[in-house]
C-alpha positions in Angstrom: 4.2 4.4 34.8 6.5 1.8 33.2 6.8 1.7 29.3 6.7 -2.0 27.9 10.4 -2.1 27.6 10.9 -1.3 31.5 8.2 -3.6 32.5 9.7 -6.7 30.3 13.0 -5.6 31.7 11.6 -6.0 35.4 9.7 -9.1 34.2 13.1 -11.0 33.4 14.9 -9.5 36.2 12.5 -10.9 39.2 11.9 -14.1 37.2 15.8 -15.0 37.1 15.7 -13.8 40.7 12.9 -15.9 41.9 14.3 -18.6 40.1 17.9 -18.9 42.0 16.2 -18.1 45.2 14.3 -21.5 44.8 16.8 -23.1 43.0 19.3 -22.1 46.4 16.7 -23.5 48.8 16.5 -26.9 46.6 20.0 -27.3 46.4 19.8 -26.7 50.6 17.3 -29.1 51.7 18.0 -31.6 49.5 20.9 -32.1 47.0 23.5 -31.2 49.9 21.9 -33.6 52.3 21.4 -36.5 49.4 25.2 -35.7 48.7 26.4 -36.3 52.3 24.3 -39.1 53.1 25.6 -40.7 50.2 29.4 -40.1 51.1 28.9 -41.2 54.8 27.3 -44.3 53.8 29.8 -45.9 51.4 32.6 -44.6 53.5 30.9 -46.7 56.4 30.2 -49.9 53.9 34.2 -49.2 52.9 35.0 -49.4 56.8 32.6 -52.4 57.0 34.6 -54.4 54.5 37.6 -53.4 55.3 37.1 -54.3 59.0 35.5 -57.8 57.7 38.6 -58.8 55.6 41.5 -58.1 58.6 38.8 -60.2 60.8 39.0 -62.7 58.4 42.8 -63.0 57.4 
């Protein structure tokens, strides 16, 4: 049996475990993609406007 110490000790340990776990798979599925999206989108509005000023010189 676990004394209160060990316990509390086991406690912390699988919370702060549990917590990057989730924290990983949020990061995965949607700050990453968010991030990427955002980069290929203004890199394609910079291409737009760049395209749309040699047109019109």
């Amino acid at each position: 049996m676990l004394d209160f110490s060990e316990f509390s000790g086991l406690v912390l340990f699988m919370f702060i475990f549990t917590a990057g776990f989730w924290l990983l798979i949020f990061l995965l599925t949607f700050v990453v993609p968010y991030w990427l999206g955002g980069v290929l989108w203004e890199n394609w509005k910079l291409k737009k406007e760049a395209r749309e000023a040699a047109e019109g010189k």
